[in-house]
Each structure stands twice: as C-alpha cells, then as structure tokens.
C-alpha positions in Angstrom: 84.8 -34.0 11.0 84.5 -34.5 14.6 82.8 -38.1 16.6 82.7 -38.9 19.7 85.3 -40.5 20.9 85.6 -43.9 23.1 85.6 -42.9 26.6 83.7 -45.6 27.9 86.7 -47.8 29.1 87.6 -47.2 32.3 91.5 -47.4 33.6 93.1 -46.8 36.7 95.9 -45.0 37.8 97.9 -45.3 40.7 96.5 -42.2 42.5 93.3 -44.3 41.7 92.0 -42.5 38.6 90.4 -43.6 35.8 92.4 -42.1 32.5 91.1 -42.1 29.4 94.0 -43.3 27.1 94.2 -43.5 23.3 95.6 -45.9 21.0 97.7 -45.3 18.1 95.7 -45.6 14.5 92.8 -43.7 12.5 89.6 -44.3 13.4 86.9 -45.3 10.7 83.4 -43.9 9.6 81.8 -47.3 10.2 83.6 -48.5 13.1 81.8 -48.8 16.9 84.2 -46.7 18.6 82.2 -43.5 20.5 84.3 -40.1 19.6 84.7 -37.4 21.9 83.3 -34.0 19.8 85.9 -32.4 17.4 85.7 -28.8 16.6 86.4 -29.3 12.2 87.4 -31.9 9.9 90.8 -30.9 10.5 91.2 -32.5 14.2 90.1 -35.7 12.3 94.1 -36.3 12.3 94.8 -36.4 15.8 95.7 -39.6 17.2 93.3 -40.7 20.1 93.8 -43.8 22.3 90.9 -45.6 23.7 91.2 -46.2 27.5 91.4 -50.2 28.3 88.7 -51.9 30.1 87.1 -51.9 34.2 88.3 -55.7 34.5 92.1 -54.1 34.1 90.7 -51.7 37.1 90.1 -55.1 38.8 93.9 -56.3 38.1 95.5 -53.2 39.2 93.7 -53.1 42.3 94.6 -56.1 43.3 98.3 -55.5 42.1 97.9 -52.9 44.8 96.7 -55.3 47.5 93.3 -53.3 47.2 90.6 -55.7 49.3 86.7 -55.4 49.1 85.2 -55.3 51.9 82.8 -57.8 52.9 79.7 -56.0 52.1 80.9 -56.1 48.8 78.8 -59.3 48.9 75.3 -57.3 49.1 74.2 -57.7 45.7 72.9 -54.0 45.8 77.0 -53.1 46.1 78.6 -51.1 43.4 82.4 -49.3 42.6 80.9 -45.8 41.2 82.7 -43.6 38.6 82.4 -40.0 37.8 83.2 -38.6 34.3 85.1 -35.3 35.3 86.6 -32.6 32.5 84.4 -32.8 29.9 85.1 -32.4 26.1 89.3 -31.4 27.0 92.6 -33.4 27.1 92.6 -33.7 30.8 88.8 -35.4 30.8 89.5 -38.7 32.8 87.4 -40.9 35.0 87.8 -40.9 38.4 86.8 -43.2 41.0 83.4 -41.6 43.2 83.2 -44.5 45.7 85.3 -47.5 45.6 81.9 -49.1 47.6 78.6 -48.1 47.7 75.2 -49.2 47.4 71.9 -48.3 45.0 68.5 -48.3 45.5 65.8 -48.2 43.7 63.0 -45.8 45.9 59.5 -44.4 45.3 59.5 -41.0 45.9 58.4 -37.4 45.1 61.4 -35.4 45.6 64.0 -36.3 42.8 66.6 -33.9 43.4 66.2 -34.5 47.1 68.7 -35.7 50.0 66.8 -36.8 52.6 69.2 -39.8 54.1 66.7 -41.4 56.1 64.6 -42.0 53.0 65.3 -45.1 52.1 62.0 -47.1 51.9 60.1 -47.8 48.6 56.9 -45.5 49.6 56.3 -42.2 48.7 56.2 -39.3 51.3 52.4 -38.5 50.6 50.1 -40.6 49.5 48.2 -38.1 47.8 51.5 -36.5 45.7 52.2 -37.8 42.7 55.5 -39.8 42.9 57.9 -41.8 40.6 60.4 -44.6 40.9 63.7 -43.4 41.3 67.8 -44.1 41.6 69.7 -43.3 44.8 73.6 -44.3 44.6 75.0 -43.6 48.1 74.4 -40.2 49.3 75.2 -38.2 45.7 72.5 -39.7 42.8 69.3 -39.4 43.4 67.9 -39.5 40.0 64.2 -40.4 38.5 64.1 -43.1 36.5 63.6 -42.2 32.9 64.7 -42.2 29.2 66.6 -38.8 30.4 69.4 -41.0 32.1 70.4 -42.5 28.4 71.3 -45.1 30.7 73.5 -47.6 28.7 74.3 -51.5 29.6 77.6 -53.2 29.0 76.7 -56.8 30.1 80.6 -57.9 29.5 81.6 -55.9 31.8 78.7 -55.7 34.4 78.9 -52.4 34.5 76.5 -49.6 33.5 76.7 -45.6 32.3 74.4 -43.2 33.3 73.4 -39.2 33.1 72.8 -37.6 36.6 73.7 -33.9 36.6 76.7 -35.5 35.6 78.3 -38.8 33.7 78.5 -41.8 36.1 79.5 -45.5 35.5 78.4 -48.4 38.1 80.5 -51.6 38.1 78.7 -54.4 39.6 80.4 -57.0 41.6 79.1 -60.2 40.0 76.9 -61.1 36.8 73.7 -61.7 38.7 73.7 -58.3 40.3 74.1 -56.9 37.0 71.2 -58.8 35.5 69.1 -57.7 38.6 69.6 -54.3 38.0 69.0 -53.7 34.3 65.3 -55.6 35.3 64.6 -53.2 38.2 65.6 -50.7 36.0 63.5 -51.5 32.8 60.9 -51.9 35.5 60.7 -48.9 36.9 60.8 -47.0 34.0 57.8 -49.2 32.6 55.7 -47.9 35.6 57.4 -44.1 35.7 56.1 -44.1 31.2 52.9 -45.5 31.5 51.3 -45.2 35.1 51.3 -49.6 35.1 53.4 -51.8 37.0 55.5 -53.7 34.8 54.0 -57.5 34.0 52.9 -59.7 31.6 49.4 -58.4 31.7 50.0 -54.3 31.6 52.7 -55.1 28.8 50.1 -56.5 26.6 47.9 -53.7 27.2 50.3 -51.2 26.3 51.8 -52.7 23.3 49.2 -55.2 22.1 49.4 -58.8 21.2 51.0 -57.8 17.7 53.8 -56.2 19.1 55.0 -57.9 22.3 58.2 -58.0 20.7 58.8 -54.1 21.0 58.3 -55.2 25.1 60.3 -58.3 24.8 63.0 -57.4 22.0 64.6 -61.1 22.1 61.6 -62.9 21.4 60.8 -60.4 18.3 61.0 -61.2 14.6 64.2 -59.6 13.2 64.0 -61.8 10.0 62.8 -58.8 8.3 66.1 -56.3 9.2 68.3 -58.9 7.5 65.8 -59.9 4.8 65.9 -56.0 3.7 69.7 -56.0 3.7 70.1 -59.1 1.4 67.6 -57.6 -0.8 69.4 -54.2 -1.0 72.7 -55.6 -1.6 71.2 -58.0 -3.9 69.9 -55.4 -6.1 71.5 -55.1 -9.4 70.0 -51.4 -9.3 71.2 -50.6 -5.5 73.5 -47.6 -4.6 77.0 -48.2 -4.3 77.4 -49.3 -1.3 78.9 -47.5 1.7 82.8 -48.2 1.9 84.5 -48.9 4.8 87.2 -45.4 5.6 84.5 -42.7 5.3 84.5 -39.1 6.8 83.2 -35.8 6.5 85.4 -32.8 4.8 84.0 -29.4 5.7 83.7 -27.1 2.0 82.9 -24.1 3.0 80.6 -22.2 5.4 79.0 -18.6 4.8 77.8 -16.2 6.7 74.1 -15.9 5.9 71.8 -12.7 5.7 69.6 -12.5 9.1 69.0 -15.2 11.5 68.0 -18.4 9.7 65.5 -20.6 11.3 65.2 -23.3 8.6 66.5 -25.5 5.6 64.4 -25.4 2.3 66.8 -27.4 -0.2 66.2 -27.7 -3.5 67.1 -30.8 -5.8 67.5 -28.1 -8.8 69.1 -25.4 -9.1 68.5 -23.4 -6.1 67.9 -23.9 -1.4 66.9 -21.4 0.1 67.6 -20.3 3.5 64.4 -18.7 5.7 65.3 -16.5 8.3 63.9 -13.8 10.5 64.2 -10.7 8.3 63.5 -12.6 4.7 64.1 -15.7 1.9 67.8 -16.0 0.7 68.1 -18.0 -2.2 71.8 -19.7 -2.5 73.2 -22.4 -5.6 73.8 -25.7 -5.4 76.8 -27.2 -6.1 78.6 -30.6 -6.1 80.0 -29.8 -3.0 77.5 -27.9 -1.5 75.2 -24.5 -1.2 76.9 -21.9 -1.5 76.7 -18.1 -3.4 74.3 -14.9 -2.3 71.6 -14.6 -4.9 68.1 -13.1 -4.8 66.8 -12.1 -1.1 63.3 -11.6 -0.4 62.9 -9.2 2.4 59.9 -9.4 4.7 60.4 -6.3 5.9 60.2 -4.2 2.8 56.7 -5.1 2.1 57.2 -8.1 -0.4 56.0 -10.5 2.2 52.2 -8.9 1.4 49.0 -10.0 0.3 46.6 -6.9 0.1 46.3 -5.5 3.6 47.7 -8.9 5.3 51.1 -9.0 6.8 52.5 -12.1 8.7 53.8 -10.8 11.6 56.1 -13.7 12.4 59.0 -15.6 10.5 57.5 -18.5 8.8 58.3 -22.3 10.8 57.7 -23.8 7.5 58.7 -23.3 3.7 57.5 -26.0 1.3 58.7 -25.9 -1.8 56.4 -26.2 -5.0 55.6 -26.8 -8.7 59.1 -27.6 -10.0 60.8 -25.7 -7.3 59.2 -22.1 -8.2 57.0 -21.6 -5.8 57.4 -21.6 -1.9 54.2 -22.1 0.7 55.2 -20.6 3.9 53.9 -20.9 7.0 53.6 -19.1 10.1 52.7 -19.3 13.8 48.8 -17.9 14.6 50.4 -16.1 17.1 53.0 -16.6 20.5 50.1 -18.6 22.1 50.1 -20.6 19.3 53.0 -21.5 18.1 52.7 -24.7 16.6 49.2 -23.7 14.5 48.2 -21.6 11.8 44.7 -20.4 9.8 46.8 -20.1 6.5 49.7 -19.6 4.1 51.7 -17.1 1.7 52.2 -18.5 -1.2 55.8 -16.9 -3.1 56.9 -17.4 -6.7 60.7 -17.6 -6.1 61.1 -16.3 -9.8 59.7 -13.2 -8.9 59.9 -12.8 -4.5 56.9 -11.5 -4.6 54.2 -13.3 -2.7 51.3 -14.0 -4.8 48.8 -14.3 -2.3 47.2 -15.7 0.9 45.4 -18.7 1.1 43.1 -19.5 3.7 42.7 -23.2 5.5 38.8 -23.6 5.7 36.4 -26.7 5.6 32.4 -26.5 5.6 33.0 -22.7 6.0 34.8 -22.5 9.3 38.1 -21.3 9.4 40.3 -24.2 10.9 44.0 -24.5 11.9 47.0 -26.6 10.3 50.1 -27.8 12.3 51.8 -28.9 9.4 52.2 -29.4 5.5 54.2 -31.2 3.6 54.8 -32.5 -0.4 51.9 -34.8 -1.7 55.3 -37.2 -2.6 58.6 -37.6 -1.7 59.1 -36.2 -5.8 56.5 -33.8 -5.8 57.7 -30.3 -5.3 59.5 -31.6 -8.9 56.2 -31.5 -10.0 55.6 -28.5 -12.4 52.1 -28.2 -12.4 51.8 -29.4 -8.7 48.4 -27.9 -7.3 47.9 -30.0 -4.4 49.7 -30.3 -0.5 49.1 -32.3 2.5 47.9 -31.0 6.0 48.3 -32.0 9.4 46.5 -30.7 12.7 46.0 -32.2 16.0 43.0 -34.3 14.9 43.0 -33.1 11.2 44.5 -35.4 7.9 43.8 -34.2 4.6 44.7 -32.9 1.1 44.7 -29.1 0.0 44.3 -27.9 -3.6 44.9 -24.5 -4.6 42.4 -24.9 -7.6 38.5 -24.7 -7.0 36.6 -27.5 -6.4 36.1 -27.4 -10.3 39.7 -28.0 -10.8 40.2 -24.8 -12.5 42.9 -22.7 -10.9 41.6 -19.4 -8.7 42.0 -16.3 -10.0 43.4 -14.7 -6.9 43.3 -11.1 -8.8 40.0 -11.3 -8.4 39.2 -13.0 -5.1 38.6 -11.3 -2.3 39.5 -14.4 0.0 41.3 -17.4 -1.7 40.7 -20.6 0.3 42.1 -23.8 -0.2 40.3 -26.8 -1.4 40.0 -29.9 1.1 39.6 -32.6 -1.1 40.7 -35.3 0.9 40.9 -36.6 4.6 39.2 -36.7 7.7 38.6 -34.8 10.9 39.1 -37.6 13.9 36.8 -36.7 17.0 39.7 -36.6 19.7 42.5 -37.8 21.3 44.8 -38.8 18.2 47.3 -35.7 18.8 49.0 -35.7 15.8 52.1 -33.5 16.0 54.3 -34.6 12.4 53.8 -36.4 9.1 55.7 -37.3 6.4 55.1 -39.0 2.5 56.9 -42.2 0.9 57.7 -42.0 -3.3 54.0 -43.4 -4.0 52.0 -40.7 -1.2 51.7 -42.9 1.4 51.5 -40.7 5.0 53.1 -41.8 7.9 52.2 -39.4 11.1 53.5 -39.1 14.2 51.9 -38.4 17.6 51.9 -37.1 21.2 51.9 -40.8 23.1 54.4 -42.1 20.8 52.5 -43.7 18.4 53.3 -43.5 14.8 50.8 -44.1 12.2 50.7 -45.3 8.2 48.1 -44.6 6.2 47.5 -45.6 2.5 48.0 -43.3 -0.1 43.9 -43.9 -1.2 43.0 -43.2 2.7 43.2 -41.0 5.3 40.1 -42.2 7.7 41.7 -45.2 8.7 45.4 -46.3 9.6 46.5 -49.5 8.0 49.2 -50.2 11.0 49.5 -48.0 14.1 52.8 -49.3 15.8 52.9 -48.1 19.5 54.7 -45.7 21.5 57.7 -46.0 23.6 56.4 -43.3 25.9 58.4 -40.5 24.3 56.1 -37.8 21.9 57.1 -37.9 18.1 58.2 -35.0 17.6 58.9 -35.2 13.9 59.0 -38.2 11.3 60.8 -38.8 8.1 60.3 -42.2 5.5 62.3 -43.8 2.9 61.1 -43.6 -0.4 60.4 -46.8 -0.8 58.5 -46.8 2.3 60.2 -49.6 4.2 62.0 -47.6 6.8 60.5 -44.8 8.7 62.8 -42.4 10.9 61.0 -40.8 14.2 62.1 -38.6 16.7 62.1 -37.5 20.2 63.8 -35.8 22.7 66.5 -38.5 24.1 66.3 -41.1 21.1 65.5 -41.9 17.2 63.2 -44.9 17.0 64.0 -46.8 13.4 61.4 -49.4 12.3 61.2 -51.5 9.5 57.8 -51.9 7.5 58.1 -54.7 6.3 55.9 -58.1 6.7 54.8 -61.4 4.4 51.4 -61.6 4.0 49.3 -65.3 4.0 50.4 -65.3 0.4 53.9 -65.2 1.0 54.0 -61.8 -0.4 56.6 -59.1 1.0 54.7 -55.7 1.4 54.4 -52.9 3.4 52.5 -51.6 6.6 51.2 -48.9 4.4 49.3 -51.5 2.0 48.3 -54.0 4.8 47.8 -54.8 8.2 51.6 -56.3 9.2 50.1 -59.1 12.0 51.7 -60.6 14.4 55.2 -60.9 12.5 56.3 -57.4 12.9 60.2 -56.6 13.6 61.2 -54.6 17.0 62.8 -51.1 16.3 66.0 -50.0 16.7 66.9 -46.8 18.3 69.7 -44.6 17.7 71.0 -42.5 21.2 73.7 -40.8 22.0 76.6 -42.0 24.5 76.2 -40.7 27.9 78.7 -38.4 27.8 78.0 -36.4 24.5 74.2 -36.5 26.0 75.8 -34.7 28.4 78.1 -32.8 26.9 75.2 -31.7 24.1 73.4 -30.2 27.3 70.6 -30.7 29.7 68.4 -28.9 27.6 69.3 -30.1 24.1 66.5 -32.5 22.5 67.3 -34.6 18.9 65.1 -32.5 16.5 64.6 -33.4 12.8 66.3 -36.7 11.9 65.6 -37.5 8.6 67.2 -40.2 6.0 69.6 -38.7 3.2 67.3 -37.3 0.3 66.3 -40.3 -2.6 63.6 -39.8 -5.1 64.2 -42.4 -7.8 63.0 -46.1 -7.6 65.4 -48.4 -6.9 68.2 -46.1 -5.0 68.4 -46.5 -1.6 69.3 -44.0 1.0 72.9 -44.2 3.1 72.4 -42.1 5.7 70.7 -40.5 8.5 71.2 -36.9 10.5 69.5 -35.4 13.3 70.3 -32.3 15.4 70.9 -31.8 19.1 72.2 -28.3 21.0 75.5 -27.5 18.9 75.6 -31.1 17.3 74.7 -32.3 14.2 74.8 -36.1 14.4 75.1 -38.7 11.7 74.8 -42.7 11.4 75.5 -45.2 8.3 72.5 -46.7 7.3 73.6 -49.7 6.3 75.6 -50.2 9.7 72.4 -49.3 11.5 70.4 -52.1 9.8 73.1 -54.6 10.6 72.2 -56.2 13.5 75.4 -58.6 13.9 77.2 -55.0 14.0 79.5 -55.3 17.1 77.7 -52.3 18.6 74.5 -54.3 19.4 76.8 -57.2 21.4 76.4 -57.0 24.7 73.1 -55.0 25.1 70.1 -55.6 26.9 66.5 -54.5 25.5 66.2 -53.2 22.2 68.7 -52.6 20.5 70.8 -49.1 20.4 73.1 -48.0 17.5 75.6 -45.7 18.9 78.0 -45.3 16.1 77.8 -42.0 15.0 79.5 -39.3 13.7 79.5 -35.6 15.3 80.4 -32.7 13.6 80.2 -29.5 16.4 79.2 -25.8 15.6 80.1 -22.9 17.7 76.4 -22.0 17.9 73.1 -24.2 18.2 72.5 -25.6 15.1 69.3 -24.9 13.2 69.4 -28.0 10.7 71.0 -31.0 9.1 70.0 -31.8 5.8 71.6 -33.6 3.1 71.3 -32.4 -0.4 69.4 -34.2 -3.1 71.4 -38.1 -4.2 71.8 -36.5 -8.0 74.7 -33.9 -6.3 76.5 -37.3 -5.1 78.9 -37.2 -7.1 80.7 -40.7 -8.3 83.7 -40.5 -6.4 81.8 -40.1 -3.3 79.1 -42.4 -1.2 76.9 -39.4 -0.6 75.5 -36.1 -1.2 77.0 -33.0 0.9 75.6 -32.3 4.2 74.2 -28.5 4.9 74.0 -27.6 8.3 72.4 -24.2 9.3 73.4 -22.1 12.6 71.3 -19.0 13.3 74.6 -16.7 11.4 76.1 -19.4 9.0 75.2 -22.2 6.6 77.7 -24.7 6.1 78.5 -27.7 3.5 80.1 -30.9 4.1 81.2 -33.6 2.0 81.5 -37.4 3.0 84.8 -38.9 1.4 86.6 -42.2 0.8 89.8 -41.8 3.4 92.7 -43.8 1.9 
C-alpha cells in the first residue's frame, strides 16, 4: 500500500539544496506523516527518512557565514523553494531564490510576465480580472483553491502549486501572519465577486454560520461530543487500531472497459462497462471470479424497438439485489441527463423493460437516482427510487398510482410513478444526492451548497449549510445521518450534523433547523506535491464513507479518487481535532493524513465493500478499486 510520503521538511545541503532525507522506522496508518506514492503494498517495507526542518536551513546557513541582505527586512521578502524530481529517489528541494519578494496584484493575465506590472489594478477596466500571486519574476499565479496552498505557522513558511511545487519561508512571524490574511482575502473576492469584510462575510455565509468564515470562533463542541459518544457506545465498531495498512489480494482483468462500481452486500458486484454487465463474487477478501455477463451489444440490452445507445453512468441496484436500474446519458449534449431507465433482472440479464420519467404528462429529465435508504436495494419487494434533476426532488414507483405493479407485457409505454417531491422554479442547481439509514436526502449543488431534507419532505430544506465556492460534485452520508461526505475538485468538505435543540435534545440537521450552534467543517486535501503529482487535470471524484447499514455500527473510513490515486483517511483520526495534523494551521481545518494506493491507469472507483465482509481479525471491509482494464481488492490489516 503506497502514502504519500513526508517531503514537506526542507534541508540544505552544502551545494545549497534542499534533500529530502528519511528516517529509520515504519510508518503507521494513523500517523501525520504525508507519503510520497508507492506503486503496491509491497514497497510498504522500504525505509523512508523524513527530511528535518527550514529552521535547520537557517543554522546551516549561517554555519556557512550565509548573510541576508538588508532587504530581507521588507516584510513582502521571502527564501523560495522549488520541489524538483517528482515521485523518484532523487526528488529533493532545491533552493529558487535565496531572496525575493511577493505580491499580491489584480490582473487579467495569470500566466503572464509582464515585469513592469506591478500595481494592484487591472490592465482594462472593462476585462474581467482576479487577484493574483507574483513571487519574483517566475509565479504568477491566480489566487484560488487550485494552489492547495498549505500553512505551516511554526515554521513561517508556506507550500504552494504553481505549474510546479513551491515553498515560501518568511523571514519573521508577522510577515507570515500578513500573508496567509492577504491570501484568504483575495481568494474571498476571486470566489464570490465581494471584497472580503465583515459585512460581505455575513452575506455569504449568514449569521448562522459565521463560523465556517471565522473557523476559531466556531462551535467544535459537537466533533468531540460525537467522538465520546461513539467510543462510549457499548454497541460501537471496534475501534480503529493504531499499525494499520492496506494488503493488495488480487486484481483481475475485467471484460471491456468498466466505467463504474455497483457492489453488492450479497452475494454478487457487478462491474458496468462499455460493451456490457459483468457480474463477479464477493468474498472475504474481496471481488473476485468471472460469472454471468450481460452483453449490450448482443441485443440483451432491449426493450422492444429501444436501444440505449450509450453505456449507462449509473446502475442502482434493486429489490434484494436482483434487479439493476441503469441509466444513461440523453445524448453527447447531454451528458449528465436522461428521459429514462432499463430496468435488468440480474437473475436472468435480460432487461425487462424501459421505464419512462414523466410528470403531468410531459416527459422530463433525471440527473440522478439513488436507493430510497442506505438498506434499501436489501429490500425484496422494493418498488420505489429517488430522483434528482437540476430543479427536480422526488420519488419514483414502478407500480401504478394504484399501487399495483404494471404489467409491462402489456404496456405500450411504462412510465414511472412520481409520488413524491417538488419541482423548485430555478436557480437551486442540484448536481448529487444521497439517503441516510431512515431516507433522509441530503443534495448537493452547483454554488456549493449542500442541502438536508427530511425524510417526510422534499419542498423544503430543513438546514442548507453554505458553499465554499467550489460545486458539489457528489455527496455521500453516514447512516446515521450525523456526518455527510461532499466533494469537489481540489477538496472534501466533512460536516457534522449535529446540534442541541432549546430542549437540550441532540438531533440532526435533517429533523430541525440546527441555529446558530452549528460546527465548522473540516476538509480533507491533498499535500501540494501529490496535488501535483496526481496532475493538473485530476479532480477528487466520489468520496464516500466505508459502507454501514445496521444501527449502531459506525463507519471507519473514507475514499475518494483523483487521476491514478485512490486516496483514503481514518475516520476516527479525521474527527479528532487535537490530532497533531490540525496544529499549526490557519482557517479551517485540513486533514491531510491519508493513505494512497497508485494504479498504472486512471482509476474509475473506490469503493469499500459492505461492513458484514469485515472480517474479525480486521478493522474494515476490503477496498475495490476499478481502472478502465482491471478491478482490484484490498484488505486493511493489523501490522504487528
């Protein structure tokens, strides 16, 4: 199992170049330490050292009767580091300038380098124009999330993604401090159009939660509350032990290109890929075995003269796991949208027919669908689905409005029954949803916001928390509904649900309107050098908590993927927020200890298996992950 190793200490050598080093010693699953990408489990022996701190930069410099300059004074005077060699044993820091200066510069032409433009006003007042960073004559860099800039207030220094990895050491403390403002600043303003004060901060967040704005005056009560109650529990999980690590199974090569995960908590997952359904076991250890395949192409995927001409984006899995609703694009143009479904039964591969989304007689589009329940697809004689459009929330049954299920011999048209939800006029831009154990709905949207909603409604949302300024682009729930999971391109935003009412009672944002006491998030990023090394254009897709659908159980971890990574944080660790990872940070707070396992191709999925294949020598459930060729199955072990 592969994690990113520490890199982030800078050392110096006498040719002035900052070596990583590594010290003796086995790193652990829940220890702090970043972990440069292995290739398998198997490189999970190699010693690694972690490279000592700048301030020893500071001693060996002046060992070497090294003298700042003067201008070292100006408090807009940094030491700049590059990151050069990537993910191989001769990666090392190297010092970029031993003195330069940063700016921070309103302008139109990021990737620009225009010297003279040094001023803090745009070119044109009529372009459109964004703060950005200039360091010296080689960053120029807008200010955004993209940067995954990170702060380490101990040693005034800050990392940074600019068509490269960069550090900044600043000379004193109060030139650190300035920066990190100027820098939450102007990314305020670059977000949300606003210069960034008291006034604009309310209106973006809302008196409820200034604390998402102003992380050290939030409520974190709540994060520690849930953790004494979990560990508490005389009914709780085992909890997570202290030498963990992943142990690659197996890996298979799989039967056309997959392009997604449908695991199964029975007997059967399935595997949906561009040329048809492959059904595979599961196992203690994982998914493995060739079994049934449904090919598209050899006219199973049909219902009467209808054929889907694209591989389906979705598969949800049904009535005790033997039937499979699949779903497919409208067309290119439309990717993310579609007037209807297939409806398989996995004991025979054929489909069964083709159900039409329709309400007051107009055909309408769905962007998504998902399980009434966390439990449901359990469910033998499951009838009913949840759907999600831009402005749509509702609830599909396959029976008629009578409750009597269609007979689709004899229907010329089957369309599915919207027997619950509401069509919002505009601008709500839902893009993902998700359902807790009881069918509560939490939604994502387009600005950000994320959205609960009882199970007994869909008009109206009992808490909306607000946007960071990053589009959900999908959004995952605990059973229990006191944790929900979201993503985006450059971060995972984890928020806790919990409140105390006027009664004193402990309850969910899905069964009342949380107040003013309302926790700040966490988020969960990547270094800036696996950002990096993940690739410009790789964006966290589909984090999701490990798989629990029994009261009382809690899950233990989380996964997301990103480019050839499939990424993976302790819970527990997570929700701990005296964890040493949160020391020394400024803003919310960022969990980066993770663990990495790397694929030779982009990686399709990350999915953990259902908690009963957790078996009781181990904390977990095996991890799947999915390339386009291969599925493969990992299992999380006790090291010794």
């Amino acid at each position: 199992m592969g994690g990113s190793h520490s890199r982030e200490d800078l050392e110096i050598s006498d040719s002035d170049e900052y070596e990583s080093e590594q010290e003796e010693g086995e790193d652990k699953y829940e220890d702090c330490k970043e972990e440069t990408p292995d290739r398998s489990s198997s490189s999970s022996n190699r010693r690694s050292r972690t490279p000592s701190s700048l301030d020893e930069v500071e001693a060996k410099l002046r060992a070497l009767k090294l003298k700042y300059p003067s201008a070292a004074q100006n408090p807009h005077a940094v030491k700049l580091y590059l990151y050069v060699g990537g993910n191989t044993p001769k990666a090392k820091w190297v010092t970029s300038e031993k003195l330069t200066y940063y700016l921070f510069i309103k302008t139109s032409r990021i990737n620009g380098h225009d010297e003279e433009e040094d001023d803090d006003e745009s070119e044109n007042e009529n372009e459109e124009s964004w703060w950005a960073l200039k360091v010296g004559s080689k960053i120029r860099v807008k200010v955004s999330l993209e940067t995954q800039l990170k702060t380490f207030k101990d040693q005034r220094r800050v990392d940074f993604v600019a068509q490269g990895v960069w550090a900044m050491k600043f000379f004193r403390d109060e030139d650190y401090k300035v920066f990190v403002g100027k820098f939450q600043d102007c990314l305020f303003e670059n977000t949300y159009g606003f210069e960034s004060n008291e006034a604009n901060k309310m209106k973006v967040y809302g008196k409820d939660f200034i604390g998402w704005a102003k992380p050290e005056e939030a409520d974190d009560s709540m994060w520690e509350d849930a953790d004494d109650t979990l560990l508490k529990s005389p009914q709780s999980v085992t909890p997570i032990r202290a030498n963990q690590d992943l142990t690659e199974e197996f890996e298979e090569a799989a039967k056309g290109g997959i392009q997604s995960l449908a695991l199964g908590a029975l007997d059967n997952s399935f595997l949906v890929g561009d040329s048809g359904i492959q059904v595979v076991k599961n196992f203690s250890d994982g998914i493995r075995g060739k079994g049934v395949f449904v090919d598209f192409s050899g006219g199973n995927y049909r219902s009467g003269s209808n054929v889907v001409h694209s591989t389906p984006k979705k598969a949800l899995l049904m009535r005790a796991e033997t039937n499979m609703l699949l779903m497919s694009p409208v067309s290119e143009a439309k990717p993310h949208h579609t007037t209807g479904l297939h409806q398989l039964d996995i004991e025979t591969g054929k489909i069964v027919t083709q159900w039409k989304f329709e309400k007051d007689g107009t055909d309408i589009t769905m962007r998504d669908i998902t399980n009434d329940s966390k439990g449901a697809q359990l469910d033998p004689s499951g009838s009913t689905f949840l759907g999600l459009d831009d402005n749509r929330l509702c609830r599909w049954d396959m029976r008629d409005k009578n409750g009597i299920v269609q007979n689709l011999v004899n229907s010329n048209g089957p369309v599915l029954n919207w027997t619950q939800g509401h069509q919002f006029s505009r601008g709500t831009n839902f893009q993902c949803f998700a359902s807790t154990g009881d069918g509560s709905i939490v939604v994502g949207s387009l600005d950000g916001k994320i959205r609960l909603y009882s199970s007994g409604s869909m008009r109206q949302a009992k808490t909306a928390f607000p946007g960071l300024g990053s589009p959900i682009t999908h959004v995952d729930v605990t059973y229990d509904g006191k944790w929900i999971l979201g993503t985006t391109d450059t971060y995972l935003i984890l928020i806790c649900t919990l409140f105390t009412d006027k009664n004193g009672m402990t309850k969910t944002g899905f069964n009342g309107r949380m107040g003013n006491r309302i926790a700040a998030p966490r988020l969960l990023k990547l270094t800036p050098l696996d950002s990096h090394l993940a690739g410009v254009h790789s964006k966290f897709r589909s984090a999701q908590f490990s798989w629990v659908t029994e009261h009382g159980k809690q899950e233990r971890h989380l996964v997301a993927t990103v480019g050839k990574f499939s990424v993976i944080w302790n819970f527990q660790q997570v929700k701990n927020g005296s964890h040493e990872c949160y020391r020394n940070q400024e803003g919310l707070k960022s969990c980066y200890c993770y663990r990495i396992v790397l694929k030779d191709d982009s990686i399709v999925d990350s999915r953990f298996m259902h908690d009963k294949f957790a078996v009781s020598d181990l904390p977990e459930a095996p991890l799947v992950i999915a390339t386009p060729m291969k599925v493969s199955s990992f299992s999380i072990s006790n090291r010794q």
